[in-house]
C-alpha positions as CSV (number, residue, x, y, z in Angstrom):
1,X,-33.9,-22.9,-55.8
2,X,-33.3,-26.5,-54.1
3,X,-30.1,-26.8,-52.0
4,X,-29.2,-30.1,-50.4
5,X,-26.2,-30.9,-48.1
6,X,-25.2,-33.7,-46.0
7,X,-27.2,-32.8,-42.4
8,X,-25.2,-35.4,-40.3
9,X,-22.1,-34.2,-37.8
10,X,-19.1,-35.3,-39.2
11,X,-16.0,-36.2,-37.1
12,X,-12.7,-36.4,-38.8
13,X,-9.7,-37.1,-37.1
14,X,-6.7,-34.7,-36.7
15,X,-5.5,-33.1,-39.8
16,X,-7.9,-35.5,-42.4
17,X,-8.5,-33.7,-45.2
18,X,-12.2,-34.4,-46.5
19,X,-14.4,-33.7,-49.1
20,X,-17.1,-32.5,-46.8
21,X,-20.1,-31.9,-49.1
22,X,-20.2,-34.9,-50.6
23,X,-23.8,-35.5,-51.9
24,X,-24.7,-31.8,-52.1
25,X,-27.0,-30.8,-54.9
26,X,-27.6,-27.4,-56.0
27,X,-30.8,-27.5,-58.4
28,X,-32.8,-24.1,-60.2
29,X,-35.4,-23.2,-62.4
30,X,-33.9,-23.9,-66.3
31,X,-31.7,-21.2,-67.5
32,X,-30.4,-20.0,-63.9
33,X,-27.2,-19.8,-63.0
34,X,-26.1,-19.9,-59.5
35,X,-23.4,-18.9,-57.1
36,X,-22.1,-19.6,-53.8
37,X,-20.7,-17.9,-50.7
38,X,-18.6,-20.6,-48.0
39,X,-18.1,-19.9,-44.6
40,X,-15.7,-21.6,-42.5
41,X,-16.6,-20.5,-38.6
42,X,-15.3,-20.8,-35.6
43,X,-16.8,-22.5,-32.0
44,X,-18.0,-18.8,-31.7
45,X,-19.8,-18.5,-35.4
46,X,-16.6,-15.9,-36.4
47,X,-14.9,-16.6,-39.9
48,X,-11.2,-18.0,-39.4
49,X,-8.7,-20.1,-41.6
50,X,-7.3,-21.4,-37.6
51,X,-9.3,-24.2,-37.8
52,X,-8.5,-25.3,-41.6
53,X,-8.6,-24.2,-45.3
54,X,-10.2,-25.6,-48.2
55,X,-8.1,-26.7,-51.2
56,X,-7.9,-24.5,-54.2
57,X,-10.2,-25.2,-56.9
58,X,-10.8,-23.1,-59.9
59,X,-14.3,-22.1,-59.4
60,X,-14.0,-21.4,-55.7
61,X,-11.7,-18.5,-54.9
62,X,-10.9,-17.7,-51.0
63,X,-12.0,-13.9,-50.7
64,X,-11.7,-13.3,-47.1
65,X,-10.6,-15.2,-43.3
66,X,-12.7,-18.0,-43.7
67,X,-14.5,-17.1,-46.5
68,X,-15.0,-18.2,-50.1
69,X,-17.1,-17.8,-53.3
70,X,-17.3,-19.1,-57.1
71,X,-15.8,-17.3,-59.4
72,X,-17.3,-14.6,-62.0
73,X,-16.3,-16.9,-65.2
74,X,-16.4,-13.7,-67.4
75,X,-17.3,-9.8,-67.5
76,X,-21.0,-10.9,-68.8
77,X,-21.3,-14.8,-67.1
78,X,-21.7,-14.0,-63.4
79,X,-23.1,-17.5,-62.4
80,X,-22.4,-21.0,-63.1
81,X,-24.9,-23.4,-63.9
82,X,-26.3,-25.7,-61.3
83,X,-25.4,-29.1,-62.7
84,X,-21.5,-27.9,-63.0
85,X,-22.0,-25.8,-59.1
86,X,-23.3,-29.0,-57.6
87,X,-19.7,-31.1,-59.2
88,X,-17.6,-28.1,-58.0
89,X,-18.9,-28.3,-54.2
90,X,-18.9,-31.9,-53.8
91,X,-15.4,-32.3,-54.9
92,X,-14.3,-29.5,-52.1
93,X,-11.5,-30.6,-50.2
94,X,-11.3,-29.1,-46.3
95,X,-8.2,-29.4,-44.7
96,X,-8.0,-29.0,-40.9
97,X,-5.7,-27.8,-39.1
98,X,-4.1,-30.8,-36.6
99,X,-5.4,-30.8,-33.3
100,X,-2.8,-31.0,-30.5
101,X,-5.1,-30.3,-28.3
102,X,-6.4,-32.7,-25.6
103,X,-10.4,-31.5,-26.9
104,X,-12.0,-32.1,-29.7
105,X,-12.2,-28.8,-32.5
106,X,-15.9,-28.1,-33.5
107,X,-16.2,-26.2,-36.7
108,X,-19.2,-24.9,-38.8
109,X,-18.4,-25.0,-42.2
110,X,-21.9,-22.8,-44.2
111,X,-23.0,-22.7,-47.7
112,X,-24.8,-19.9,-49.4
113,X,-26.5,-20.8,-52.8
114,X,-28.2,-18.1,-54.6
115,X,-29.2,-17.3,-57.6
116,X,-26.9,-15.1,-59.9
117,X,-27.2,-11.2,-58.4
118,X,-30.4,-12.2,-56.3
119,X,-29.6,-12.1,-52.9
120,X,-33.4,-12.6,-52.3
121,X,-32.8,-16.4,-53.3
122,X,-30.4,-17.2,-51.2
123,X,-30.4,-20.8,-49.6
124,X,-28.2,-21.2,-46.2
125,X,-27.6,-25.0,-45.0
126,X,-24.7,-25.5,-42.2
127,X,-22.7,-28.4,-41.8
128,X,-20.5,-29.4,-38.4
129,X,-17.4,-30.6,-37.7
130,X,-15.7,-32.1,-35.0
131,X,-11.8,-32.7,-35.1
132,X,-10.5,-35.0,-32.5
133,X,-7.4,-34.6,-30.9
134,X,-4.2,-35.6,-32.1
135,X,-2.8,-39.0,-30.2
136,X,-0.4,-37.9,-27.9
137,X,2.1,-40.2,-29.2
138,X,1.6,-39.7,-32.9
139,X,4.5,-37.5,-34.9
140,X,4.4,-33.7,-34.0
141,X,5.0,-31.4,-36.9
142,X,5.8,-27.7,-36.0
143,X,7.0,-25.0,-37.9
144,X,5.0,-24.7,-41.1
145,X,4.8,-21.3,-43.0
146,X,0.7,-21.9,-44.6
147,X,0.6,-18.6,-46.9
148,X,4.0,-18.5,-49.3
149,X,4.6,-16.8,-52.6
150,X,7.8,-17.6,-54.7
151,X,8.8,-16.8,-58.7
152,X,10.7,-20.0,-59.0
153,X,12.6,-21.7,-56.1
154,X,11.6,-21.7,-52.5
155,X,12.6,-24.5,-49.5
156,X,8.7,-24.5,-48.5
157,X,9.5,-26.3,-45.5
158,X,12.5,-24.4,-44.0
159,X,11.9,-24.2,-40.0
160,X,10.3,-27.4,-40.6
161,X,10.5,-29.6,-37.3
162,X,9.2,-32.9,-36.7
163,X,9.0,-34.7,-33.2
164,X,9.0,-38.0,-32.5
165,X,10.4,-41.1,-30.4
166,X,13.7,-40.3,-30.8
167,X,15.3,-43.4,-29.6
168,X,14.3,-45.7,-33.5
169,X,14.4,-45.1,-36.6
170,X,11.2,-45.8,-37.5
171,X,9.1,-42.1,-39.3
172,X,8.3,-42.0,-42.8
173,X,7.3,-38.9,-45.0
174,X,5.2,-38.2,-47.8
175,X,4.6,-35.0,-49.6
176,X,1.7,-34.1,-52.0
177,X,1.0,-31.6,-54.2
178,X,-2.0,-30.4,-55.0
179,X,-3.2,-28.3,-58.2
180,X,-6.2,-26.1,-58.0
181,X,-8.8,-29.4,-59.7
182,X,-7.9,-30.8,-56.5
183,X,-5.7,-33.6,-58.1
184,X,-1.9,-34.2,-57.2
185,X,0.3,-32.8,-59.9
186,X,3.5,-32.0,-61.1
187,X,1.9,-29.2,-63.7
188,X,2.7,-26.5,-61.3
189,X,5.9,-27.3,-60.2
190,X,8.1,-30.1,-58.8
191,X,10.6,-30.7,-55.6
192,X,14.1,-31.5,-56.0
193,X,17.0,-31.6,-53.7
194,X,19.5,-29.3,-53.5
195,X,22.0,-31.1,-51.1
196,X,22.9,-34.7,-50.5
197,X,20.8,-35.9,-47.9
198,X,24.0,-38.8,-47.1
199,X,23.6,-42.6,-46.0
200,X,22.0,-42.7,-49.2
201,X,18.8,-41.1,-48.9
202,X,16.9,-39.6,-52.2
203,X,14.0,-38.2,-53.0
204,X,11.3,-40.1,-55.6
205,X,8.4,-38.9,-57.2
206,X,6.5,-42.1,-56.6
207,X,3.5,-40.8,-58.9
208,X,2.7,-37.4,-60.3
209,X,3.0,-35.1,-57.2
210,X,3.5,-37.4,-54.8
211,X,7.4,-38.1,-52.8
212,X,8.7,-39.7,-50.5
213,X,12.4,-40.3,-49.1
214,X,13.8,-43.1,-50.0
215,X,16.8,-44.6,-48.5
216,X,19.0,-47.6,-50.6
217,X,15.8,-48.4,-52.8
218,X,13.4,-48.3,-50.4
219,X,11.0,-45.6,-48.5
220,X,13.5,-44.7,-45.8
221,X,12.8,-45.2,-41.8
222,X,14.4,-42.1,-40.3
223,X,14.9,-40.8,-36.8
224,X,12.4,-37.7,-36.3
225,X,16.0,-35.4,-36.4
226,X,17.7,-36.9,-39.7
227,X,14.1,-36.5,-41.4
228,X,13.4,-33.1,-39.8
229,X,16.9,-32.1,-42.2
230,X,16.4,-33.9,-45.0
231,X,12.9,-32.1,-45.7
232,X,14.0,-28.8,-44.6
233,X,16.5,-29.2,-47.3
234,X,13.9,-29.9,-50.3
235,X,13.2,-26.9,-52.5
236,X,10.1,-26.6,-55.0
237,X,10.7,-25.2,-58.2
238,X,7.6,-23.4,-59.4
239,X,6.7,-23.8,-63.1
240,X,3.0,-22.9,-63.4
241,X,0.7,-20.0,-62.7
242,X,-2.0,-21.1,-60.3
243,X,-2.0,-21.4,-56.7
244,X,-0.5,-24.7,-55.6
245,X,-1.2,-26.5,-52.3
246,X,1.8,-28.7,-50.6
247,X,1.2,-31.0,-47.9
248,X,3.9,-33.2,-45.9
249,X,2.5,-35.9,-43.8
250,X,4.7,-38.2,-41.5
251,X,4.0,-41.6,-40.3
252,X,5.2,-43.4,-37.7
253,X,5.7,-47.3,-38.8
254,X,6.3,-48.5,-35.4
255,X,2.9,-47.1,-34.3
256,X,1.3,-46.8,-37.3
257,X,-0.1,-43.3,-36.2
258,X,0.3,-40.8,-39.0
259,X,0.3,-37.0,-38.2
260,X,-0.5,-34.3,-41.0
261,X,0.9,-31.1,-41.6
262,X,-1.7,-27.7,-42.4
263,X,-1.1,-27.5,-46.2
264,X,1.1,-24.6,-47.7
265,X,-0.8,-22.6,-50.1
266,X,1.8,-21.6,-52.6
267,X,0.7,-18.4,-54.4
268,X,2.6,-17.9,-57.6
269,X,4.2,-14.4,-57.7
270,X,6.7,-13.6,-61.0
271,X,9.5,-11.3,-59.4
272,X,13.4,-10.7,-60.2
273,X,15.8,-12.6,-60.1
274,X,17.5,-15.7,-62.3
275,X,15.4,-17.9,-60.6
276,X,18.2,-20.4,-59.2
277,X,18.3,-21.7,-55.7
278,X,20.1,-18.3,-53.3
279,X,18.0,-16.1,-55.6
280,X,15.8,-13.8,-53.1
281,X,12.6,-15.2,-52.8
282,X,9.3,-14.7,-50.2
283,X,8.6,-17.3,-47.6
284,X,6.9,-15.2,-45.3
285,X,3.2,-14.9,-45.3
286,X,1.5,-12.5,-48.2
287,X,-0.2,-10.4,-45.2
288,X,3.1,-8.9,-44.0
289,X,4.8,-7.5,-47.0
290,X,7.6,-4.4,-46.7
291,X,5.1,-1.8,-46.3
292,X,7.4,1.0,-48.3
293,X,6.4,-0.9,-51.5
294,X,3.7,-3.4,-51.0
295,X,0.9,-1.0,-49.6
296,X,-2.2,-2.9,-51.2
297,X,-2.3,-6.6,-51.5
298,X,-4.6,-7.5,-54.3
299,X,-6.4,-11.3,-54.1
300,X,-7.8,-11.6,-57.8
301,X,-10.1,-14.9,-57.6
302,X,-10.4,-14.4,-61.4
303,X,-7.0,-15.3,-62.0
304,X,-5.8,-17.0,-58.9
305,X,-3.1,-14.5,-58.6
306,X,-2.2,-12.6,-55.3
307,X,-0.2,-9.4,-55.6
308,X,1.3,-6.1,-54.1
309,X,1.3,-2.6,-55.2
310,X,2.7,0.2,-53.4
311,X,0.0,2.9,-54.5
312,X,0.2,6.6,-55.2
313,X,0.1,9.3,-52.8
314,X,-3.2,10.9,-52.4
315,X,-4.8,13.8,-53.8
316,X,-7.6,13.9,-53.4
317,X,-10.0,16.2,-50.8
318,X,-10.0,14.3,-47.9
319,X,-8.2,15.5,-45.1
320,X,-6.0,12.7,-43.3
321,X,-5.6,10.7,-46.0
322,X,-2.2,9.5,-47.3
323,X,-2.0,7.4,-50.0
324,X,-4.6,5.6,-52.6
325,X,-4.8,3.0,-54.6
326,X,-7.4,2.9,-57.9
327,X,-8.1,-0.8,-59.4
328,X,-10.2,-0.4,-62.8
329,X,-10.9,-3.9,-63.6
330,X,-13.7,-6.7,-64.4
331,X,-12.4,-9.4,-62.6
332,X,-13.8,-10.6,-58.7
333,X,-11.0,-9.4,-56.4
334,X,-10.4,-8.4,-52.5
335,X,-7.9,-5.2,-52.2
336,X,-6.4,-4.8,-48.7
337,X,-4.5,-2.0,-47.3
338,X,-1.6,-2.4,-45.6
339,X,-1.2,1.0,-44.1
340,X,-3.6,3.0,-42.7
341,X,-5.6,6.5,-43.8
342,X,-6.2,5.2,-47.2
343,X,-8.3,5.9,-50.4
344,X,-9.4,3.0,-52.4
345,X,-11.4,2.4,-55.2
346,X,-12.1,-0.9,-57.1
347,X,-13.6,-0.6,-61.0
348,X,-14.4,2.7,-62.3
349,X,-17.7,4.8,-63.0
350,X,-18.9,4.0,-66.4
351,X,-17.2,0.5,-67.3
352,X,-17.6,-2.8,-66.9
353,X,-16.9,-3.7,-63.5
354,X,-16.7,-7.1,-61.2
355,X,-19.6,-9.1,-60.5
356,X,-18.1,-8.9,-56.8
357,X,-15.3,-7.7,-54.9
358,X,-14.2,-7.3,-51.4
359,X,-12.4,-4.1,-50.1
360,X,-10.3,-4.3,-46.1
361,X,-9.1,-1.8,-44.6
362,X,-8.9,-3.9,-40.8
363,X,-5.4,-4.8,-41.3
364,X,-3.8,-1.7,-40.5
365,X,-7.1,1.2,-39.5
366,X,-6.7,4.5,-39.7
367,X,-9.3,6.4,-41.5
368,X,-10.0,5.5,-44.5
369,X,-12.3,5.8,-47.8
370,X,-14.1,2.3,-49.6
371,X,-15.0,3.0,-53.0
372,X,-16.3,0.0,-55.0
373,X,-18.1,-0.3,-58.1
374,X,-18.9,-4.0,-58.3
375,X,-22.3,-5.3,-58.2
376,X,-22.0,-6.4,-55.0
377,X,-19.4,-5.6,-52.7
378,X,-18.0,-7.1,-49.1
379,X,-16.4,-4.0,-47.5
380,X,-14.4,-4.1,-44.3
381,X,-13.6,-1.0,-42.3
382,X,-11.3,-0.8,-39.5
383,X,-11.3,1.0,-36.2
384,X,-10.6,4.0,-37.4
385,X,-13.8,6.7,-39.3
386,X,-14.5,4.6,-42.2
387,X,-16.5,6.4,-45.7
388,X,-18.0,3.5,-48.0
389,X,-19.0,3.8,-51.5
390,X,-21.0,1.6,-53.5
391,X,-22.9,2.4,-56.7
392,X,-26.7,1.6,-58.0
393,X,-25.9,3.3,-61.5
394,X,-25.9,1.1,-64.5
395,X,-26.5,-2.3,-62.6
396,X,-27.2,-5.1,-64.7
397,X,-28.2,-7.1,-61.9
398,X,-29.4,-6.9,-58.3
399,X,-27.2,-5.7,-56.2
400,X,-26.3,-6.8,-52.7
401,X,-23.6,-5.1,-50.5
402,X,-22.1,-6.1,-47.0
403,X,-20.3,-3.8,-44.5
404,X,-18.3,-4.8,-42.0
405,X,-16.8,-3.8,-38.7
406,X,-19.4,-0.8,-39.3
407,X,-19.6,1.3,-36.1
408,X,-19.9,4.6,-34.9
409,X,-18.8,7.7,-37.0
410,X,-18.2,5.5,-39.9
411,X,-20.9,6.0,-43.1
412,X,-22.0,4.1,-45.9
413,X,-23.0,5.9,-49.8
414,X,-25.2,4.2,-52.2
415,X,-25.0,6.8,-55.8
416,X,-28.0,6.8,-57.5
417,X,-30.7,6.3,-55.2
418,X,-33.1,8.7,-54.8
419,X,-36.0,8.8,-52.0
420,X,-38.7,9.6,-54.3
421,X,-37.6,7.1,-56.9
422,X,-36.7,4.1,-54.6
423,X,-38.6,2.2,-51.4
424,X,-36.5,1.1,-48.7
425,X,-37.7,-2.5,-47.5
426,X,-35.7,-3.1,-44.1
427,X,-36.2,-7.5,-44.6
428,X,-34.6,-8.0,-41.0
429,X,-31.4,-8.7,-39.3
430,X,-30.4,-12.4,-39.9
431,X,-29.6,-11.9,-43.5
432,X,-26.2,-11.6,-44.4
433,X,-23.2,-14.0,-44.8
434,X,-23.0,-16.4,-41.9
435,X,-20.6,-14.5,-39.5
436,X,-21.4,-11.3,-40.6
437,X,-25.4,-11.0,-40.7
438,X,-27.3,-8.0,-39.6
439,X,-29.8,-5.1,-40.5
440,X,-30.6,-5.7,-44.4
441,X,-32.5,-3.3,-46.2
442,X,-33.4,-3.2,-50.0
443,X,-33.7,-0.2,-51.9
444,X,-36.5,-1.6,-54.2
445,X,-36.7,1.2,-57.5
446,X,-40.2,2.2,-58.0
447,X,-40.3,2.2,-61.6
448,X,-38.6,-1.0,-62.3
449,X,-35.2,-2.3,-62.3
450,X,-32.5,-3.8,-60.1
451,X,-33.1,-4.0,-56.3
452,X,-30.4,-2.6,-53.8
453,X,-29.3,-5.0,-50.7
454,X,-27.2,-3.5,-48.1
455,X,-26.2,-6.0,-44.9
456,X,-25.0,-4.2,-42.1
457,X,-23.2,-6.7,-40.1
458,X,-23.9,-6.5,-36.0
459,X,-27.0,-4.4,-36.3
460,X,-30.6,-4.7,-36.1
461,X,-33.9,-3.2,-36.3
462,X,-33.7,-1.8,-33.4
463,X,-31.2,0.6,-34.2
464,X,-33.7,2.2,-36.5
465,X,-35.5,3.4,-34.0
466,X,-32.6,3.8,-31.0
467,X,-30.6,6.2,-32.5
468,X,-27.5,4.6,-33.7
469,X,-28.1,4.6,-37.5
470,X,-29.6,7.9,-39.7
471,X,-30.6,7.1,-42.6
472,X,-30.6,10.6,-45.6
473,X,-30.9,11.0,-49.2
474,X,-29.1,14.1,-50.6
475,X,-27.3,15.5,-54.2
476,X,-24.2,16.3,-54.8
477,X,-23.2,17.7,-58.0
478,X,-26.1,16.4,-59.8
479,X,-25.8,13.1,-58.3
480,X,-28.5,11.7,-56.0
481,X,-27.1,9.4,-53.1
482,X,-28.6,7.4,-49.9
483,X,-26.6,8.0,-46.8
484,X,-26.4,5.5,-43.6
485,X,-24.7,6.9,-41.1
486,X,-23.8,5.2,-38.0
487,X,-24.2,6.8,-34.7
């Protein structure tokens, strides 16, 4: 595998969106297909979306804080093919968040390229970012809601405030909107006004997802306050079915310094309602949901779709636990409870089951059971006693599973490995997703077949030796299992 990236720092100025691999070329042997993990990390290497977010795109599905990965096209196509992978990265489009700061933002923005279920091939190459600050006399735009999800009608930019010299008339305003090919579009939806701005101001669609405000027949010049109404007042009436990204950007003619807004991902959600404007809808973020009916929220990267689902309560064995949540499906998803002292599984013993998925249980703790049946699975405990569950039966691939947040009194279960049948290869600490490397060990099978990667974020070699991880095989009805258990 061949992985080239652009090795220069790049400096952007505050809030320029960029296409920041540019140039990248992911090449492998004929008949490969590839994937890739993206990490967007913080001054301190951590994952975050604080310092910006990449545009949707329909190969590249956000999984995590800060993190993204292509897409499983199909139950049985779990890469894509170098040629189409190289197209996809180099038309990514990072976003920043504006800096109004006095210092510049540095970011690290990673790409992983491996082959298809290989984690053995994987190529890392980092790129840096530097965001200057924001001129301290350019527009200030405050009060954006970034993570939205709406059925038909929502005013995206209610609590929208924009600050400026108040004392001329002199800020313009432009809003784009984005579909997930990364090209401004009306196919998902359109703005519209629902009020009468007065002194004759409208609202054009200069081109396909593109407006601006015009006043008498021309792009209006409008006092930071008058504007600050007039787009609180616009609403966006969703049409499609795909993830949408709306930006506003204001510019200040009498300066000429323009100042732009973090986008508004716009997840498409179907709910009740007639879908006119005073129907309920959700403008507040996804992650904070009523938690008496949207316990689990669901991210399916498949389908672009983010949903709730309140659960069942649980029955199972464990004592604590209070509710559970089982997911059988093939598509590449991240489930995250809610509430804490959970059970929840993702695919189903015996069926076809994601490529990869992603299981969090750090938004609310507790203690709590991780059950996945993808091929590869990123699973986040909380601060609570955490059990994970992965699976080696039936792989059709190598395997490579990440735990997070793992620490003492929580354990991990690989089914199907047995000591006699497998060799554990401990390959180091520094593999791992950037952000979340660690101790990696690969249960190799002895009499051919698909390896077994486990990435224990935070740890190292040395806690083989120092006591803080045990490592067991046992059976339990029948079933052989590898144990790690964390000290």
């Amino acid at each position: 595998m061949f992985v080239s990236t652009p090795t220069t720092p790049q400096q952007i100025a505050s809030g320029q969106a960029k296409a920041v691999f540019q140039g990248v070329t992911i090449a492998d042997d004929p008949g490969l297909t590839d994937a890739v993990l993206i990490q967007v990390l913080d001054a301190n290497g951590n994952p975050t979306d604080a310092n910006g977010t990449f545009m949707p795109n329909p190969l590249i599905a956000k999984i995590g804080t800060g993190i993204y990965a292509s897409v499983q096209l199909s139950p049985t196509v779990h890469g894509i093919d170098p040629a189409t992978l190289t197209q996809t990265v180099d038309s990514l489009v990072f976003n920043p968040t504006p800096n109004i700061g006095s210092s510049p933002v540095n970011t690290t923005i990673s790409l992983i390229a491996f082959s298809a279920g290989d984690p053995n091939t994987n190529v890392t190459r980092s790129l840096a970012l530097q965001e200057t600050p924001q001129p301290a006399d350019a527009p200030a735009i405050t009060g954006i809601n970034p993570s939205q999800q709406t059925a038909a009608k929502v005013p995206v930019f209610a609590g929208v405030q924009i600050a400026d010299n108040a004392s001329r008339p002199a800020d313009q305003a432009t809003i784009t909107v984005v579909d997930a090919t990364g090209a401004n579009s009306d196919s998902q939806g359109k703005f519209e006004q629902i009020n009468d701005f007065g002194s004759g101001l409208t609202l054009n669609e200069t081109r396909p997802g593109v407006y601006t405000i015009f006043q008498n027949g021309a792009p209006a010049l409008l006092d930071p306050g008058t504007l600050s109404a007039a787009v609180r007042s616009l609403v966006f009436d969703a049409t499609g079915t795909a993830d949408t990204a709306i930006q506003l950007t204001v510019t200040d003619t009498a300066t000429g310094l323009t100042t732009a807004a973090q986008p508004i991902i716009l997840t498409q959600q179907p709910q009740g309602g007639s879908g006119h404007v005073g129907d309920p809808v959700v403008t507040t973020p996804p992650s904070e949901p009523p938690p008496s009916v949207n316990n689990y929220k669901i991210e399916d990267q498949t389908t672009g779709q983010t949903t709730f689902q309140p659960g069942q309560p649980y029955a199972g064995p464990v004592q604590g636990l209070t509710s559970e949540f089982v997911f059988p499906t093939t598509d590449q998803v991240t489930v995250t409870g809610q509430i804490p002292n959970v059970f929840i599984q993702v695919g189903a013993l015996g069926q076809p089951n994601p490529t990869i998925a992603g299981i969090n249980v750090s938004h609310a703790n507790g203690n709590n059971v991780l059950d996945s049946y993808a091929n590869s699975s990123f699973l986040t405990d909380g601060s609570g006693i955490d059990q994970n569950y992965v699976d080696a039966r039936g792989l059709t691939q190598n395997a490579w599973d990440s735990v997070i947040n793992f620490h003492a009194g929580d354990n991990v279960t690989i089914w199907g490995i047995t000591e006699a049948g497998f060799d554990l290869n401990w390959i180091g600490d520094t593999q791992g997703a950037p952000g979340s490397t660690g101790l990696t060990g690969v249960f190799v099978p002895k009499a051919g077949g698909n390896d077994v990667g486990i990435t224990l974020a935070g740890y190292s070699t040395a806690d083989l030796s120092n006591g803080r991880l045990t490592v067991s095989y046992n059976t339990i009805d029948g079933t052989p299992y590898a144990s790690i258990h964390a000290n």
